[in-house]
SEFIZA-3560 file (N, C-alpha, C; in Angstrom, 3 decimals):
REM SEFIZA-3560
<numar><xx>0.802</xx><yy>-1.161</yy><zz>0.000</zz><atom>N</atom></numar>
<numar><xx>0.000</xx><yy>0.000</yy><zz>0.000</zz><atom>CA</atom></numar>
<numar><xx>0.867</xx><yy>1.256</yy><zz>0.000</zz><atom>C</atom></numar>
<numar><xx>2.146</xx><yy>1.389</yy><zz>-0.915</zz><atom>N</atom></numar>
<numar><xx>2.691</xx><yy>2.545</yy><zz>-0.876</zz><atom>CA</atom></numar>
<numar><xx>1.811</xx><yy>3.427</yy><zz>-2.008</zz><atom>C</atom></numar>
<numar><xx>1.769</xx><yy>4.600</yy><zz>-1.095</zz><atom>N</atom></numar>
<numar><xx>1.173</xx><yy>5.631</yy><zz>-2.104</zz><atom>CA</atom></numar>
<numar><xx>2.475</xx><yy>6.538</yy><zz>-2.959</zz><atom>C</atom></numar>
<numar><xx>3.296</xx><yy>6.303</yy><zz>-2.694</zz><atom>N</atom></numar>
<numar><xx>4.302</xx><yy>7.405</yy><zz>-3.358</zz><atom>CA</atom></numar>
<numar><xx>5.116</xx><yy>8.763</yy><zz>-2.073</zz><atom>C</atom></numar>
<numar><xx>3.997</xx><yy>8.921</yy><zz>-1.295</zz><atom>N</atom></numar>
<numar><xx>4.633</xx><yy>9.837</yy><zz>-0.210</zz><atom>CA</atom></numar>
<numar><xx>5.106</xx><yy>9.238</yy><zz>0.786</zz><atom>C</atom></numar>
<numar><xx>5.510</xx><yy>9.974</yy><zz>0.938</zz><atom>N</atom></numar>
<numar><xx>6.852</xx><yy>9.765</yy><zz>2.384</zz><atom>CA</atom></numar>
<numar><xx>5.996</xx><yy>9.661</yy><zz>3.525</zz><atom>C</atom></numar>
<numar><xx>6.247</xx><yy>8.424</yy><zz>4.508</zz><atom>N</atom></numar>
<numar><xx>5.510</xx><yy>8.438</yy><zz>5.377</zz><atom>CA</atom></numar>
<numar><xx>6.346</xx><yy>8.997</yy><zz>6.838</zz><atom>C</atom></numar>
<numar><xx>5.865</xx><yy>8.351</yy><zz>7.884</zz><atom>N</atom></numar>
<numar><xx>6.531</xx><yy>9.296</yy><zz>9.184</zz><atom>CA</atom></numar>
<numar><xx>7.873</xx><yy>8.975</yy><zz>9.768</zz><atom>C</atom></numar>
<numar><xx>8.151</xx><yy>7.719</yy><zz>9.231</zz><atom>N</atom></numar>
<numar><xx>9.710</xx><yy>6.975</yy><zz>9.506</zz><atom>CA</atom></numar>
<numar><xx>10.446</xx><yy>7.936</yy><zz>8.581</zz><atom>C</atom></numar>
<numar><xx>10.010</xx><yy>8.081</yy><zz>7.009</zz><atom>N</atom></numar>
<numar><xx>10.957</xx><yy>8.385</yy><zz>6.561</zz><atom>CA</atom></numar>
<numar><xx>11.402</xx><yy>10.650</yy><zz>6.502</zz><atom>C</atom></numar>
<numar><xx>10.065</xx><yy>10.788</yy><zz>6.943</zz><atom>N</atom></numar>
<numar><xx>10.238</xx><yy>11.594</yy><zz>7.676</zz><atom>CA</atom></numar>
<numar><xx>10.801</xx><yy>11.979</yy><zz>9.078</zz><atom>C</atom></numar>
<numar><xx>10.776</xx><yy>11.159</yy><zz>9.930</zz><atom>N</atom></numar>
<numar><xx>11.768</xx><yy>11.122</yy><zz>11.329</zz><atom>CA</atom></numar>
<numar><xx>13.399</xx><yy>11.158</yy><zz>11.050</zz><atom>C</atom></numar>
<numar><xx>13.872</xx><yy>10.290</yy><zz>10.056</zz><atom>N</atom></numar>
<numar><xx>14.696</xx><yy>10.115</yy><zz>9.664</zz><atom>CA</atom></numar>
<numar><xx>15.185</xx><yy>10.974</yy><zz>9.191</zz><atom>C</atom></numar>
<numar><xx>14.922</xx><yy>11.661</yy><zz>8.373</zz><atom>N</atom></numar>
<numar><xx>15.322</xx><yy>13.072</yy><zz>7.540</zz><atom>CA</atom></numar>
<numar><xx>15.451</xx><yy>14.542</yy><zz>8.874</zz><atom>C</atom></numar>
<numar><xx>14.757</xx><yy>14.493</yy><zz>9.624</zz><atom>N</atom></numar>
<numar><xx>14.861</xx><yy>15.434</yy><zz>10.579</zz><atom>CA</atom></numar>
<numar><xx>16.299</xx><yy>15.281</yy><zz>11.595</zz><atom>C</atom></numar>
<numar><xx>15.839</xx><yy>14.039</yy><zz>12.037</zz><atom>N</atom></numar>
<numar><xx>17.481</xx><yy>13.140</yy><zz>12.756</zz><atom>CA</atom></numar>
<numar><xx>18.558</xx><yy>13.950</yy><zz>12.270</zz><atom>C</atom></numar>
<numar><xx>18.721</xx><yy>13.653</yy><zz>10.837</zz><atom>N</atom></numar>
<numar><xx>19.645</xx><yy>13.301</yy><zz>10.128</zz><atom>CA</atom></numar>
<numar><xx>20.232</xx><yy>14.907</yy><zz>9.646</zz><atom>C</atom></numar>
<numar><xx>19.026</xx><yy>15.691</yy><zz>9.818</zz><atom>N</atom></numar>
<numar><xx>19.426</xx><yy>17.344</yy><zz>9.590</zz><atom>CA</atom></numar>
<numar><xx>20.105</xx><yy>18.219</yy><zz>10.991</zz><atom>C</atom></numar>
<numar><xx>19.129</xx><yy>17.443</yy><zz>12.214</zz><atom>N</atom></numar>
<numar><xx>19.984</xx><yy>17.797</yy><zz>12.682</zz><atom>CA</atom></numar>
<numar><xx>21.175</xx><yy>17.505</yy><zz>13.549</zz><atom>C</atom></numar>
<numar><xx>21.690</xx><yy>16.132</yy><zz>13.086</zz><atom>N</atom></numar>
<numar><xx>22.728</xx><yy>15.334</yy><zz>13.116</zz><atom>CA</atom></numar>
<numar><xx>23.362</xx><yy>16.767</yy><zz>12.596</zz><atom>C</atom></numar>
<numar><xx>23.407</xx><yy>16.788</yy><zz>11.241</zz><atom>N</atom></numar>
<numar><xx>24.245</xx><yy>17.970</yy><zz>10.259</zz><atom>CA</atom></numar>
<numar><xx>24.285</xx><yy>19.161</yy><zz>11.136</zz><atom>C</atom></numar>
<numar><xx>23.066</xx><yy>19.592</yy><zz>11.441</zz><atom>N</atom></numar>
<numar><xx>23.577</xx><yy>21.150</yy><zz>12.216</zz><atom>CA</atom></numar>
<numar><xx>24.668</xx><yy>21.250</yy><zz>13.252</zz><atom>C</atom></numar>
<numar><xx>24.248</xx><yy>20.039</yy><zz>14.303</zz><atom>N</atom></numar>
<numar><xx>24.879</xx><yy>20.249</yy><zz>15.408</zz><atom>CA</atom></numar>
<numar><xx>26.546</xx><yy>19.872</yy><zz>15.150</zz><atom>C</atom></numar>
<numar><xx>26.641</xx><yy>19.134</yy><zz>14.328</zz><atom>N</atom></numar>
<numar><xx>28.128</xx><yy>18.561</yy><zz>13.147</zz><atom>CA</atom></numar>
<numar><xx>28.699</xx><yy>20.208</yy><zz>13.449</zz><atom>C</atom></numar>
<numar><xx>27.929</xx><yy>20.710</yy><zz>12.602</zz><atom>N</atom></numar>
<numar><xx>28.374</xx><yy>21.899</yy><zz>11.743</zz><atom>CA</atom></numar>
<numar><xx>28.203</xx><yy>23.160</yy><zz>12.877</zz><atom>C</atom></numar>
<numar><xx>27.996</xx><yy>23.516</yy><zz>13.857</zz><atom>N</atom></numar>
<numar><xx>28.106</xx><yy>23.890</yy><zz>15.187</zz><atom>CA</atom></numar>
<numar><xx>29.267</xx><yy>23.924</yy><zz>15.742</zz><atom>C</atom></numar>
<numar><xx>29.287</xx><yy>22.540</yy><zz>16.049</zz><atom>N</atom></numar>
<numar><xx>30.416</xx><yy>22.447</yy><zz>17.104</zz><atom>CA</atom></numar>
<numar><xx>31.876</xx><yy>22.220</yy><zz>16.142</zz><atom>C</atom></numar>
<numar><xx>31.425</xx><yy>22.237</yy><zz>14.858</zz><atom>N</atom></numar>
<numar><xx>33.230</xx><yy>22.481</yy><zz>14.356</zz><atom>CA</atom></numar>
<numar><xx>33.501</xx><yy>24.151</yy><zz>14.344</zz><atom>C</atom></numar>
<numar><xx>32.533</xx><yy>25.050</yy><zz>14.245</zz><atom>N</atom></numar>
<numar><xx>32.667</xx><yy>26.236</yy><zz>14.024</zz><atom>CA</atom></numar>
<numar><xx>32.772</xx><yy>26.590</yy><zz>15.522</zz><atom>C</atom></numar>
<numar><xx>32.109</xx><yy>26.137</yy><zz>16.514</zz><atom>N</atom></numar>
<numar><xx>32.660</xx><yy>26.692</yy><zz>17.649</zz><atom>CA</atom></numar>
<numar><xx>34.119</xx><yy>26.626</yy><zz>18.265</zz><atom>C</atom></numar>
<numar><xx>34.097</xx><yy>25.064</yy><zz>17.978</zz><atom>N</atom></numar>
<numar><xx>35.346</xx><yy>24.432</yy><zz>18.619</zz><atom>CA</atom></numar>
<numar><xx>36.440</xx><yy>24.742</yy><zz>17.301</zz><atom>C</atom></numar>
<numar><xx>36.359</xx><yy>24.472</yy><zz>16.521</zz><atom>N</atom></numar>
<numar><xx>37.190</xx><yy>24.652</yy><zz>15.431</zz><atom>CA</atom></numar>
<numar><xx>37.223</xx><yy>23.489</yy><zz>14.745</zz><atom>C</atom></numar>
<numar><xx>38.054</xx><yy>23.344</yy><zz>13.809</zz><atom>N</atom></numar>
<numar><xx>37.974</xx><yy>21.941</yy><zz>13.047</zz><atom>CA</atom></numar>
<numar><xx>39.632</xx><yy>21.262</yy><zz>13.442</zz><atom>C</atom></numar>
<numar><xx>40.260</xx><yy>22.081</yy><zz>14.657</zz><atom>N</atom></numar>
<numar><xx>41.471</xx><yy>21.073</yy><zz>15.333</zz><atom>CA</atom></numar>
<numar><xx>41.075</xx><yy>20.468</yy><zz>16.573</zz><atom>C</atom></numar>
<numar><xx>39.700</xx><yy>20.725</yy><zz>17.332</zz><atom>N</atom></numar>
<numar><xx>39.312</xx><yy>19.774</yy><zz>17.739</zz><atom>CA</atom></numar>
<numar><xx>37.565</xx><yy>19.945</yy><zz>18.328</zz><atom>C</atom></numar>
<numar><xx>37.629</xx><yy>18.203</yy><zz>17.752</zz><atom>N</atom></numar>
<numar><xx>36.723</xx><yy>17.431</yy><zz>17.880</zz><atom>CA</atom></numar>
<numar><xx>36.365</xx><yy>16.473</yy><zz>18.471</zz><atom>C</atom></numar>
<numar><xx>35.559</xx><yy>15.978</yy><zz>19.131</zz><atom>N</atom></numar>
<numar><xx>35.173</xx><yy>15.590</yy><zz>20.068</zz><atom>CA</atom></numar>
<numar><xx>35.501</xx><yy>13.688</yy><zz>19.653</zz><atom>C</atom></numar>
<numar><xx>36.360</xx><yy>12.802</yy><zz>20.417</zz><atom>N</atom></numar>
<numar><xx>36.752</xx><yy>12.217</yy><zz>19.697</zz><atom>CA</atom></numar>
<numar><xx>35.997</xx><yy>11.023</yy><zz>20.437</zz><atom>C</atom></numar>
<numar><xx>35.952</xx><yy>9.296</yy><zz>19.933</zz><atom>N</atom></numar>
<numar><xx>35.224</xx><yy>8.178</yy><zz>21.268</zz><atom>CA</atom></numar>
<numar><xx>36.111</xx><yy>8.108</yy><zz>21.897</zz><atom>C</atom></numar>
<numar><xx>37.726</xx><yy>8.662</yy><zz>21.949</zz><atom>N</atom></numar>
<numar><xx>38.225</xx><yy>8.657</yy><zz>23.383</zz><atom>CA</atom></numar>
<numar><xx>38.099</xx><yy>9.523</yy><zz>24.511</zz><atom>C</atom></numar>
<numar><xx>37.402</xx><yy>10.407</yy><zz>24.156</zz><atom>N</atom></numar>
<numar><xx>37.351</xx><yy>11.250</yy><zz>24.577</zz><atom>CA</atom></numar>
<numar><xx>36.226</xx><yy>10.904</yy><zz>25.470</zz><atom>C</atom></numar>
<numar><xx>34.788</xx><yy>10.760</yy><zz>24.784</zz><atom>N</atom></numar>
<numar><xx>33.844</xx><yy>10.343</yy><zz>25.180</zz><atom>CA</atom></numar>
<numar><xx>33.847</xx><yy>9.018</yy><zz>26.141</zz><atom>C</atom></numar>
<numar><xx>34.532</xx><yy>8.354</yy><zz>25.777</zz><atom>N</atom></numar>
<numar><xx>34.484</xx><yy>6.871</yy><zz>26.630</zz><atom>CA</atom></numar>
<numar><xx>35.352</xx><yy>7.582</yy><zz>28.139</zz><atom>C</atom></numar>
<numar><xx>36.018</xx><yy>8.705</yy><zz>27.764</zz><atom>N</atom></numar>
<numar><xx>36.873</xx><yy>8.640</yy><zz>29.671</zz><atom>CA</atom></numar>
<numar><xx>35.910</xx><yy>9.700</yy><zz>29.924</zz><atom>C</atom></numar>
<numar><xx>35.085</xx><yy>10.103</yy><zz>29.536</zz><atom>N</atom></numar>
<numar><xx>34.237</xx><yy>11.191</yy><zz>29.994</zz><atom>CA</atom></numar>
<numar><xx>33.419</xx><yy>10.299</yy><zz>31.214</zz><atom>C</atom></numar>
<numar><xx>32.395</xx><yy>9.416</yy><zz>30.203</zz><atom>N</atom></numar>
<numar><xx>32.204</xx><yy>8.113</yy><zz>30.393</zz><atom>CA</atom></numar>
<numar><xx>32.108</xx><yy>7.485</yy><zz>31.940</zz><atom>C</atom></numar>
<numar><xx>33.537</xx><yy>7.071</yy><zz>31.943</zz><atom>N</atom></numar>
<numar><xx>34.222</xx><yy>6.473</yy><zz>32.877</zz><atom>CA</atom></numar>
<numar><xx>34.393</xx><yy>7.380</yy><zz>33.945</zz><atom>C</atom></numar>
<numar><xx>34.346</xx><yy>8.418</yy><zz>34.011</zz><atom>N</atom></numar>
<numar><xx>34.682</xx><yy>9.569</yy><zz>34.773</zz><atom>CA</atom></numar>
<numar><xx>33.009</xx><yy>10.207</yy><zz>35.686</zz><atom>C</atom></numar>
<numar><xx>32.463</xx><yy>9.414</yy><zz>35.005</zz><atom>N</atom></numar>
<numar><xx>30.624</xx><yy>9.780</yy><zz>35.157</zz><atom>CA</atom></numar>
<numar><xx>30.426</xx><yy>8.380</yy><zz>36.247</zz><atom>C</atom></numar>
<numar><xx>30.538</xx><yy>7.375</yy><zz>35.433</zz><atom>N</atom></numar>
<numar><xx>30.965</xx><yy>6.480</yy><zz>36.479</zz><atom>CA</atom></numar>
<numar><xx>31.261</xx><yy>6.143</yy><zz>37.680</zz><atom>C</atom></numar>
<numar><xx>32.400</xx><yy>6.903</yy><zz>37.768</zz><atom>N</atom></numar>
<numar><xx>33.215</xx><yy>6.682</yy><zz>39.266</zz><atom>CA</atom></numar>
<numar><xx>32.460</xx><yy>7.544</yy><zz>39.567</zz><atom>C</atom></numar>
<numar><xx>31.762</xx><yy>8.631</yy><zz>39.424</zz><atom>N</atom></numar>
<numar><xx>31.332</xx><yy>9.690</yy><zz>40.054</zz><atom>CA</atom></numar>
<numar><xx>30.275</xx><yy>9.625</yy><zz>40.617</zz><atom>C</atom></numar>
<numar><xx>29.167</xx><yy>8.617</yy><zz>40.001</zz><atom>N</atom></numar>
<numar><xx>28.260</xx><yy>7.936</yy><zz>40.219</zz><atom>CA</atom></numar>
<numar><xx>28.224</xx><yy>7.161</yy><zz>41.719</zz><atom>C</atom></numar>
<numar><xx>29.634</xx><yy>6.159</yy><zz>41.299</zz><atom>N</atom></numar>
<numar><xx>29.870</xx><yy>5.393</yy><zz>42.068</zz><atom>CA</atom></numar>
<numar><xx>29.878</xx><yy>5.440</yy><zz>43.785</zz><atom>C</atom></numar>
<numar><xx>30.888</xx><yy>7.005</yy><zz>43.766</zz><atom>N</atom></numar>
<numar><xx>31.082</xx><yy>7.122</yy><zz>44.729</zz><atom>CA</atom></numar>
<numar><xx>29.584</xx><yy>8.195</yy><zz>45.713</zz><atom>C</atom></numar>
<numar><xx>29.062</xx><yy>8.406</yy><zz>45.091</zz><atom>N</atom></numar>
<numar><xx>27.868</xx><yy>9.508</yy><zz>45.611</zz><atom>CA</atom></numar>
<numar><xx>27.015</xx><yy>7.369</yy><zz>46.068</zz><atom>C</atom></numar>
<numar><xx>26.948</xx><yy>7.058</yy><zz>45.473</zz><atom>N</atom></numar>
<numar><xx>26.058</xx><yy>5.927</yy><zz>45.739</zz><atom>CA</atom></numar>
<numar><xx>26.569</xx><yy>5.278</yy><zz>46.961</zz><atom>C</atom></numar>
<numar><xx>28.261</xx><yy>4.906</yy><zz>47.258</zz><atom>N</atom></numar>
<numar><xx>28.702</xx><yy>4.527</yy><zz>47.977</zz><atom>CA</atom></numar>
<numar><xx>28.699</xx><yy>5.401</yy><zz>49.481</zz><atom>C</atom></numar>
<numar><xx>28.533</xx><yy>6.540</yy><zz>48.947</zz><atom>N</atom></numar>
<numar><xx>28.697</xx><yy>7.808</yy><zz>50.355</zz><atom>CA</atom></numar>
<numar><xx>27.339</xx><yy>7.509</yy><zz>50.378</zz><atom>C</atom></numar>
<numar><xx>26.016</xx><yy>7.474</yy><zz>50.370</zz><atom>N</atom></numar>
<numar><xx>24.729</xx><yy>7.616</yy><zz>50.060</zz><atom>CA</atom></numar>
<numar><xx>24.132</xx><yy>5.900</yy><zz>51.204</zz><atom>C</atom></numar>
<numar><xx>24.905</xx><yy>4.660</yy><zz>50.816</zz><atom>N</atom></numar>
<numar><xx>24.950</xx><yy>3.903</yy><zz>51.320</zz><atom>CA</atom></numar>
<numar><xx>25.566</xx><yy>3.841</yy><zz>52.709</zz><atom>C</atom></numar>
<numar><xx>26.913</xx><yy>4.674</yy><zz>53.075</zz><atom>N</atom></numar>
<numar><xx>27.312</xx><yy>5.079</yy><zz>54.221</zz><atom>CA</atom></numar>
<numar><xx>26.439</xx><yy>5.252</yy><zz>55.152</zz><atom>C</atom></numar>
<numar><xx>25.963</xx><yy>6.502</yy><zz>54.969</zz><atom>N</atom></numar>
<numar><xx>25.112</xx><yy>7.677</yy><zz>55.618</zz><atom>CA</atom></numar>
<numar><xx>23.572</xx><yy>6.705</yy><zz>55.777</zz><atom>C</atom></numar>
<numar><xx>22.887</xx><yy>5.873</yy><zz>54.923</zz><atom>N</atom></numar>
<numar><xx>21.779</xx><yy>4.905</yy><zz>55.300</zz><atom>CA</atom></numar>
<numar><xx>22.292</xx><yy>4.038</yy><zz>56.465</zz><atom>C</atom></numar>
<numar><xx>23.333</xx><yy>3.150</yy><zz>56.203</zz><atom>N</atom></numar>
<numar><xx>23.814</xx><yy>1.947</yy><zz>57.400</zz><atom>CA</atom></numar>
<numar><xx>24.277</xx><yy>3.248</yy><zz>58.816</zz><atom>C</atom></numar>
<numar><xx>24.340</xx><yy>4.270</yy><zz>58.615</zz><atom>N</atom></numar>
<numar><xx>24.781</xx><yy>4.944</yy><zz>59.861</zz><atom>CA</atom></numar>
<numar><xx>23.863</xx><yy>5.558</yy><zz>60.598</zz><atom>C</atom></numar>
<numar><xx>22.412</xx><yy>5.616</yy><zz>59.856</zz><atom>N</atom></numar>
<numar><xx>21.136</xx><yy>6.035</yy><zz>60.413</zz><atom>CA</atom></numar>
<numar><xx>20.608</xx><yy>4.693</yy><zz>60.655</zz><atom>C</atom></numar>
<numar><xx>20.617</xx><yy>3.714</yy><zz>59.954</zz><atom>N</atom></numar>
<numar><xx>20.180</xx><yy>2.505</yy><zz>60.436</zz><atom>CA</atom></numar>
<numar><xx>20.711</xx><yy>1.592</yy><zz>61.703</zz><atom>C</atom></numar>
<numar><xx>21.710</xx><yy>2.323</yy><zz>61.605</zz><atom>N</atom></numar>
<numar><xx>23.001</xx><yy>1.304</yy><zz>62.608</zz><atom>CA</atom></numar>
<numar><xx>22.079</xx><yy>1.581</yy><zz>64.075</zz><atom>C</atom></numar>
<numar><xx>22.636</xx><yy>0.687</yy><zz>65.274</zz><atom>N</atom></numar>
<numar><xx>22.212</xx><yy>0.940</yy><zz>66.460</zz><atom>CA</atom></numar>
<numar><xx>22.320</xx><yy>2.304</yy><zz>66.685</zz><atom>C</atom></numar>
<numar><xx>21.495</xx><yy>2.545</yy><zz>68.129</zz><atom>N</atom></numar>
<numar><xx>21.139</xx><yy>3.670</yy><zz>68.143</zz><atom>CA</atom></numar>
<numar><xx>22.113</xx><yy>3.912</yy><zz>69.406</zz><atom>C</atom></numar>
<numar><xx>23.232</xx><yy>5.337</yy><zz>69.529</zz><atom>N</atom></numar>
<numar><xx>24.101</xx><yy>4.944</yy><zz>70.716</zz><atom>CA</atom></numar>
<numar><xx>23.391</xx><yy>4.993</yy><zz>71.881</zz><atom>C</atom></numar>
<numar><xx>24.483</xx><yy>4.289</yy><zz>72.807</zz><atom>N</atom></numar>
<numar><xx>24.085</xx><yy>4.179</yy><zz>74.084</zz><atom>CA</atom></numar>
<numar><xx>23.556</xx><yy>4.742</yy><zz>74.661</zz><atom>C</atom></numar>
<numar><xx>22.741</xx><yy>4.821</yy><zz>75.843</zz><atom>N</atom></numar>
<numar><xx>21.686</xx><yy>5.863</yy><zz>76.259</zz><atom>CA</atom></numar>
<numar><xx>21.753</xx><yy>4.785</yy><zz>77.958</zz><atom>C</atom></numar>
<numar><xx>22.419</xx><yy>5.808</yy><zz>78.500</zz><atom>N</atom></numar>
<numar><xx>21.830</xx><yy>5.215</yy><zz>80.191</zz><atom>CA</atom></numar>
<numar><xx>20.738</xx><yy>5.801</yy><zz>80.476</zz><atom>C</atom></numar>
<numar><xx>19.560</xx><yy>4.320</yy><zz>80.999</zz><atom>N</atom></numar>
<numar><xx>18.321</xx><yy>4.458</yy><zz>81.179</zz><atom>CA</atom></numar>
<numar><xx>18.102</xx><yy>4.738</yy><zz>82.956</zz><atom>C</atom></numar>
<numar><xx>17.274</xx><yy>5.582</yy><zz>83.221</zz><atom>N</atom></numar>
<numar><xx>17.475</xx><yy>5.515</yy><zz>84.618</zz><atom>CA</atom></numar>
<numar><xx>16.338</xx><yy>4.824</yy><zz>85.035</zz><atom>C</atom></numar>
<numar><xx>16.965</xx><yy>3.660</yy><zz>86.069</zz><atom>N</atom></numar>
<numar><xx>16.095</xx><yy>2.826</yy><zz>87.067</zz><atom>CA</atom></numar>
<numar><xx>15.062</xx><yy>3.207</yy><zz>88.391</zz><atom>C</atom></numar>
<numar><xx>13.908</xx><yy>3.775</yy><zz>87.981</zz><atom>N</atom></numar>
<numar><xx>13.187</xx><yy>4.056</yy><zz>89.199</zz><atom>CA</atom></numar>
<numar><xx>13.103</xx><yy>2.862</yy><zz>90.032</zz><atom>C</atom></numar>
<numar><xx>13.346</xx><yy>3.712</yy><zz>91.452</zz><atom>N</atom></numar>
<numar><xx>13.112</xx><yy>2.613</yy><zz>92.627</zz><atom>CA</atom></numar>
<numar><xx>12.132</xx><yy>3.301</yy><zz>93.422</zz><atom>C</atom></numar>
<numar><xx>11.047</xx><yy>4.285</yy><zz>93.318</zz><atom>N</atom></numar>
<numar><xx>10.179</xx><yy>4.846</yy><zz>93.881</zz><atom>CA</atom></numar>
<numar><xx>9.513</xx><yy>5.601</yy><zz>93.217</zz><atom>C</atom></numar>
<numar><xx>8.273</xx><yy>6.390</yy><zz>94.021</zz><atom>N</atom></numar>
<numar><xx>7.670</xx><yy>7.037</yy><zz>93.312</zz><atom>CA</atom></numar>
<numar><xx>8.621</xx><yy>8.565</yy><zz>93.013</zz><atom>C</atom></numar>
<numar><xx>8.588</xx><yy>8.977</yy><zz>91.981</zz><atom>N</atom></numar>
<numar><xx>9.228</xx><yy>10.306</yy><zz>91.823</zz><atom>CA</atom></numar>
<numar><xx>8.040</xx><yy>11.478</yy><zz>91.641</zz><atom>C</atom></numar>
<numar><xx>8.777</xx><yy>12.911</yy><zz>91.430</zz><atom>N</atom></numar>
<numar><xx>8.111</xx><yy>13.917</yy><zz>92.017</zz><atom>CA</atom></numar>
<numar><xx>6.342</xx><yy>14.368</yy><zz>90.813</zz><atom>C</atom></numar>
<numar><xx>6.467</xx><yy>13.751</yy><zz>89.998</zz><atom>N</atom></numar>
<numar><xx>5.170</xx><yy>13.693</yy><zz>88.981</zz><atom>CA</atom></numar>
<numar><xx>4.383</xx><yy>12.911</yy><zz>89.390</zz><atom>C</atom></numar>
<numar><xx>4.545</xx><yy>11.681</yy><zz>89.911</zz><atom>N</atom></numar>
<numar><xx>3.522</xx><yy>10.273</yy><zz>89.787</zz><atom>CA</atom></numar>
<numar><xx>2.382</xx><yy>10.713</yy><zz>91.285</zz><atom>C</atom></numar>
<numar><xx>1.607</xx><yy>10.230</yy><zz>91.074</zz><atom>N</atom></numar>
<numar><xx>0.434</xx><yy>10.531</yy><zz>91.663</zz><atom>CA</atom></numar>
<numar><xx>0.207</xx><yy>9.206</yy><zz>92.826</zz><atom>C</atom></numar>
<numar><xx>0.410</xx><yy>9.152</yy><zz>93.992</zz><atom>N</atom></numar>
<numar><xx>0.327</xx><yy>7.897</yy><zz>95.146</zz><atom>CA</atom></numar>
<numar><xx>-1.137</xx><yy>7.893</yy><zz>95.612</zz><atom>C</atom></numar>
<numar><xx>-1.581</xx><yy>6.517</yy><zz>95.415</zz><atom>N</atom></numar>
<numar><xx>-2.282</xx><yy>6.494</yy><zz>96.225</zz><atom>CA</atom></numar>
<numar><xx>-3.787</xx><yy>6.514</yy><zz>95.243</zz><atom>C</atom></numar>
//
């Protein structure tokens, strides 16, 4: 059932793909065309997001087991009589 027009894939595609091109053509004019953004670059970025991740999750886990942890010591005091609130009798 092709009619001849372009349907919405191949329209999505064409938009993608333009502005794939702009942002191309952006960032060489900003940055210049001696540098560009390279997958090594990206992959230690990456990796660098990562650990960064890592460690907020690991501090994050700290701070839970340290609110969860026992609660400190607390000397309870032992009544052996009535004290000055309680009502006798």
């Amino acid at each position: 059932m092709n009619t001849g027009e372009p349907g919405l894939t191949t329209i999505s595609r064409t938009v993608v793909a333009l502005a794939r091109d702009a942002v191309h053509t952006v960032e060489r004019v900003v940055s210049g065309d001696s540098h560009r953004r390279t997958a090594r670059e990206n992959a230690w970025e990456a990796v660098c997001a990562d650990r960064a991740r890592a460690e907020r999750q690991a501090e994050l886990r700290r701070l839970v087991a340290a609110l969860a942890g026992p609660a400190p010591h607390r000397e309870t005091t032992v009544r052996t009589g009535p004290g000055s609130g309680d009502r006798i009798g």
